[in-house]
C-alpha positions in Angstrom: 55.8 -11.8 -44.6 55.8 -14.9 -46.1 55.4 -15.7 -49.8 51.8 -16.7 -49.4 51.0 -13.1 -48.1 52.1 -11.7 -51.7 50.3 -14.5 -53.6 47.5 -14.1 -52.1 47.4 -10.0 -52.9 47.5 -11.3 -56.6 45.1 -13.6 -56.3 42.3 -11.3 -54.7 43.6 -8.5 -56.7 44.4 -6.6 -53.5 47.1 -4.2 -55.4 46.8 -0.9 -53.3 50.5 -1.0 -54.3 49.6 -0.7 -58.1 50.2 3.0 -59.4 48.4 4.0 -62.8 50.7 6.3 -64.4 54.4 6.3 -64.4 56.5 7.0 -61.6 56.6 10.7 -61.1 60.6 10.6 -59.2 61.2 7.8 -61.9 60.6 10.7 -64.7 62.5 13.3 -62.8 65.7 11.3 -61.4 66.2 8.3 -63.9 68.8 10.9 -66.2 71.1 11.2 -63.0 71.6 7.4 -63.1 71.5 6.0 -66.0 75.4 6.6 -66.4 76.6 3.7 -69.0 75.0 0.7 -67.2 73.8 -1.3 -70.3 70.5 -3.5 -68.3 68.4 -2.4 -65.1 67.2 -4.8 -62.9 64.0 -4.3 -61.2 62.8 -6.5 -58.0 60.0 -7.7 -56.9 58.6 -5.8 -59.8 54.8 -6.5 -60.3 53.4 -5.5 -63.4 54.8 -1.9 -63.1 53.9 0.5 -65.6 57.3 2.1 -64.5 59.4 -0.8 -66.6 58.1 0.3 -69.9 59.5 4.1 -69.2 62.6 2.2 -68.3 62.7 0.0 -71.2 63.2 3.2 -73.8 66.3 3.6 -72.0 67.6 0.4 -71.1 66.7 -3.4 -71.3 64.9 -4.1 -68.3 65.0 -7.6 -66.0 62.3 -8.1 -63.6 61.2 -10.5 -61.0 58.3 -10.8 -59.6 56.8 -14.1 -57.5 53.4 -14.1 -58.5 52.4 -15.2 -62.0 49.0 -13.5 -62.5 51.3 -9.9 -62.4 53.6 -11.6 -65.1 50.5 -12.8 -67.3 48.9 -9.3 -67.0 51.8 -7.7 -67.7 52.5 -8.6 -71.1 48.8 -8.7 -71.8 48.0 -5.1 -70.2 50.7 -3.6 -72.7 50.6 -6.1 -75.2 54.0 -6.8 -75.8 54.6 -10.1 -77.6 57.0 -12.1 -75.1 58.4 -16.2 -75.3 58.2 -18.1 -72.4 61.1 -20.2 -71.0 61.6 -22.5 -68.1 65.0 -22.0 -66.1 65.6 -24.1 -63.0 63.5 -22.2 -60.4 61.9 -19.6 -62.3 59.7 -19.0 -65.5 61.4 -16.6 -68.0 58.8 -14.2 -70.1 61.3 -12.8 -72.5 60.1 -9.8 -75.0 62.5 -7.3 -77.1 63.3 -5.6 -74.3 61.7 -6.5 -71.3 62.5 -9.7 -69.3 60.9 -11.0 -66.3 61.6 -13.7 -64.2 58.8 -15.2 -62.2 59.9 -16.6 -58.9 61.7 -16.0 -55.6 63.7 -13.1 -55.5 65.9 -14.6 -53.3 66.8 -17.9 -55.7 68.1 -15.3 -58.2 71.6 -15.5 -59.2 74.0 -13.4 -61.4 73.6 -15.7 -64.2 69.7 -14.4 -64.5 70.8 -10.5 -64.5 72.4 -10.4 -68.0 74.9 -7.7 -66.8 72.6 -5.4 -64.9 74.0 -2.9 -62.5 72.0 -0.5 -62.3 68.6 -1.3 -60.1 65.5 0.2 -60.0 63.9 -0.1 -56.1 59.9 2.0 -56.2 58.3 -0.9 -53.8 60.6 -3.7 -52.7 62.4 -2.3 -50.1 59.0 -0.6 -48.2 56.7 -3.8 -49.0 59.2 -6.0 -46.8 59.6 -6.0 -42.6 62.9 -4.9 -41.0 64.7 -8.1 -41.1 63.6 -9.0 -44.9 65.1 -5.7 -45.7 68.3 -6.6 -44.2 68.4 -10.1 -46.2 66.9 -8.3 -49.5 69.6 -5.7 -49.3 72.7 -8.4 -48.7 70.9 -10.3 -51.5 71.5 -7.5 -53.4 74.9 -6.8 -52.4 75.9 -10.6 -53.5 74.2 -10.1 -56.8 75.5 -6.7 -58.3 79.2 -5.7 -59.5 81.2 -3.2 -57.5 80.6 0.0 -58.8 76.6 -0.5 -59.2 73.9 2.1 -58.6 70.7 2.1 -56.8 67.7 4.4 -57.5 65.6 3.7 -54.5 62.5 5.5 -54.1 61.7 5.4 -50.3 58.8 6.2 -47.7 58.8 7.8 -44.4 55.9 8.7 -42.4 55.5 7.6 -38.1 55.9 4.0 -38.4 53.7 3.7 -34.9 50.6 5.8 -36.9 50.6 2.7 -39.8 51.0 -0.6 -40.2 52.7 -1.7 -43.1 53.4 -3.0 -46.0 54.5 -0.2 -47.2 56.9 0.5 -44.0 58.1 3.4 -43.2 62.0 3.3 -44.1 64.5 6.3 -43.0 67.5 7.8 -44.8 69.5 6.4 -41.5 68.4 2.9 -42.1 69.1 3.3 -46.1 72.9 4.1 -44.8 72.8 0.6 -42.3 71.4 -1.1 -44.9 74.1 -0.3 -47.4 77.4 0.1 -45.4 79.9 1.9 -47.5 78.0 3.2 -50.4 77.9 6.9 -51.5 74.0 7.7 -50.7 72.2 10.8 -51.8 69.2 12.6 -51.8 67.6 13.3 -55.3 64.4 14.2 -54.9 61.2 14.5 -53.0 57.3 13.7 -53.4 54.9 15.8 -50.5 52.2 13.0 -50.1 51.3 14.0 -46.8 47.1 13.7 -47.0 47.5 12.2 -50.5 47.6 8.9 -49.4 49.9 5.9 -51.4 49.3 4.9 -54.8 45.6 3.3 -54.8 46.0 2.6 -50.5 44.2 5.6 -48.5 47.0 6.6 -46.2 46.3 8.8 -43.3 49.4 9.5 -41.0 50.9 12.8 -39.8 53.5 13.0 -42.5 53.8 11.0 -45.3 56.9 11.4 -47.7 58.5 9.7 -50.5 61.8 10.3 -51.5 64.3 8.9 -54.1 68.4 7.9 -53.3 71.2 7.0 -55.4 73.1 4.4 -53.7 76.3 3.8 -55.4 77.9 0.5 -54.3 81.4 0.3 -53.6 
């Protein structure tokens, strides 16, 4: 999935991916994370409703590729911001909300401000197998040792669905992130309830949200 596919979604305003309301696993597990990381980096972000919870805890940094979800953003929760260029990415920069608009994949440390702790809701799922093997060395290379992961997750019969959002297990979360302490928080029944805004009919259909703490 190329960058084009997610452009495109933004352009036709194809956001089944879009929730309304905050997070409900965010609200329940964010306390048993938050440890004394000081910044929380969120990836391919969107214009998530889910970084202004965050943002009364810690300062958030975003990226997201498409600019429209930047733009409506700021102007959906009116939050004054200041716009900066940096060498591959535009910087909208508010009091405590950053987002960096470009390719995940160009980011560097220097970008992240000290962030190590990362918020995951729909990054990991929106990408195909072999993206989430570069997006989760990516962020391996990007984060200190010692950093924290809450990943919400999905899991239904990948055969039943085709994705984006894909259907990842607790045994590829463990491949994905050799090494790391992994455990199960918390879990959303969604079975019949479909995904956000997408209808999703499959047999099973289950979220559930990991901390993965990087060694």
């Amino acid at each position: 999935m190329d960058t084009d596919f997610w452009l495109a979604r933004w352009q036709n305003n194809e956001l089944g991916f879009q929730l309304d309301q905050v997070h409900p696993l965010l609200q329940q597990c964010l306390e048993q994370v938050l440890d004394q990381h000081k910044r929380v980096l969120v990836p391919l972000c969107g214009k998530s409703l889910d970084m202004c919870y965050l943002a009364t805890f810690l300062p958030v940094s975003g990226v997201e590729l498409s600019q429209i979800a930047c733009d409506d953003f700021f102007s959906a929760y009116q939050q004054p911001y200041q716009l900066l260029c940096a060498p591959s990415f535009r910087c909208y920069m508010s009091e405590r909300i950053t987002l960096w608009q470009g390719d995940f994949f160009a980011l560097s440390p220097v970008e992240l401000e000290g962030a190590s702790l990362v918020y995951d809701r729909a990054a990991l799922i929106a990408l195909p197998e072999q993206m989430r093997q570069q997006y989760a060395a990516k962020l391996r290379q990007l984060l200190p040792a010692g950093s924290t992961m809450l990943l919400i997750s999905l899991e239904y019969p990948q055969h039943e669905k085709q994705g984006p959002p894909f259907s990842v297990t607790a045994a590829e979360i463990g491949q994905l992130f050799p090494g790391s302490d992994i455990e199960l928080l918390a879990e959303l029944e969604q079975t019949g309830k479909g995904f956000a805004r997408r209808r999703f009919v499959t047999s099973y259909l289950i979220e559930r949200a990991y901390r993965i703490r990087l060694p």
